[in-house]
C-alpha positions as CSV (number, residue, x, y, z in Angstrom):
1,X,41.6,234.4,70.8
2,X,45.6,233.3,70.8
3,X,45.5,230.0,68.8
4,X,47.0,228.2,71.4
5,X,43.4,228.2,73.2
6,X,41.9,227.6,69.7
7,X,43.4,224.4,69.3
8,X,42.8,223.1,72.9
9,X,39.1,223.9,72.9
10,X,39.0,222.3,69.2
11,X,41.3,219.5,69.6
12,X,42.0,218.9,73.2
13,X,44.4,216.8,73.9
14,X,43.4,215.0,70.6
15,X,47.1,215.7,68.9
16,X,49.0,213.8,72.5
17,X,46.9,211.1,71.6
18,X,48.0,210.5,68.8
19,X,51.5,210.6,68.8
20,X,51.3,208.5,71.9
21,X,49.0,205.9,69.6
22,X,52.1,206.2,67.0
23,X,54.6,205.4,70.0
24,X,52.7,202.9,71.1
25,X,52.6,201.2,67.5
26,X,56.3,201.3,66.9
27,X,56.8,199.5,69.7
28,X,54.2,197.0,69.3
29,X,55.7,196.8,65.3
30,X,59.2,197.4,65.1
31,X,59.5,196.0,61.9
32,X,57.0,197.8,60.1
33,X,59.2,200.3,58.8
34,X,57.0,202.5,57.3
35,X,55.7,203.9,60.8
36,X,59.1,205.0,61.7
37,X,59.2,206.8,58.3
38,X,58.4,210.9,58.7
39,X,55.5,209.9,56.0
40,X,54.5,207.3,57.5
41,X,54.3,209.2,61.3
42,X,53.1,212.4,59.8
43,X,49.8,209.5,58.0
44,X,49.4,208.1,60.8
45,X,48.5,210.5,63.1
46,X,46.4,212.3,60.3
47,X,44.2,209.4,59.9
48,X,43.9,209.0,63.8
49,X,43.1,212.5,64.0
50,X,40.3,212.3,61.3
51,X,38.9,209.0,63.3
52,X,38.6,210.9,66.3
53,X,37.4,214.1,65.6
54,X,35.9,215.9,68.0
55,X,31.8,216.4,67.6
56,X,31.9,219.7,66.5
57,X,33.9,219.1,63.9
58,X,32.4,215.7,62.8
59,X,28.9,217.5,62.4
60,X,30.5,220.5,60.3
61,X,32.7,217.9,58.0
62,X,29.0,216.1,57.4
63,X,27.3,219.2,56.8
64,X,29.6,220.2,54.2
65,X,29.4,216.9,52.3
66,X,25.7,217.2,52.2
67,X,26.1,220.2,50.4
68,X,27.8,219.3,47.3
């Protein structure tokens, strides 16, 4: 399977999302500098990412945490 039709079956449009989240947020916060940092874009969208998983991955992410 080419990974491009990996990561739209996994993640959808999950990764659009959150960029346009990040977007939206610098203009709703132009003086929060630390969105407009490559840090603080690239934490950002990771932690959007991780809030919206998608439920396959939620359930594996659980199930691995069960097992420690």
């Amino acid at each position: 399977m080419p990974v491009r039709m990996f990561y739209r079956n996994t993640f959808k449009d999950l990764v659009n999302m959150a960029v346009f989240g990040l977007k939206r947020k610098q203009m709703k916060e132009p003086n929060n500098q630390e969105i407009f940092t490559k840090e603080g874009s690239v934490k950002f969208v990771a932690f959007y990412l991780m809030e919206n998983l998608p439920d396959g991955e939620r359930k594996s992410m659980i199930d691995d945490s069960d097992s420690d």
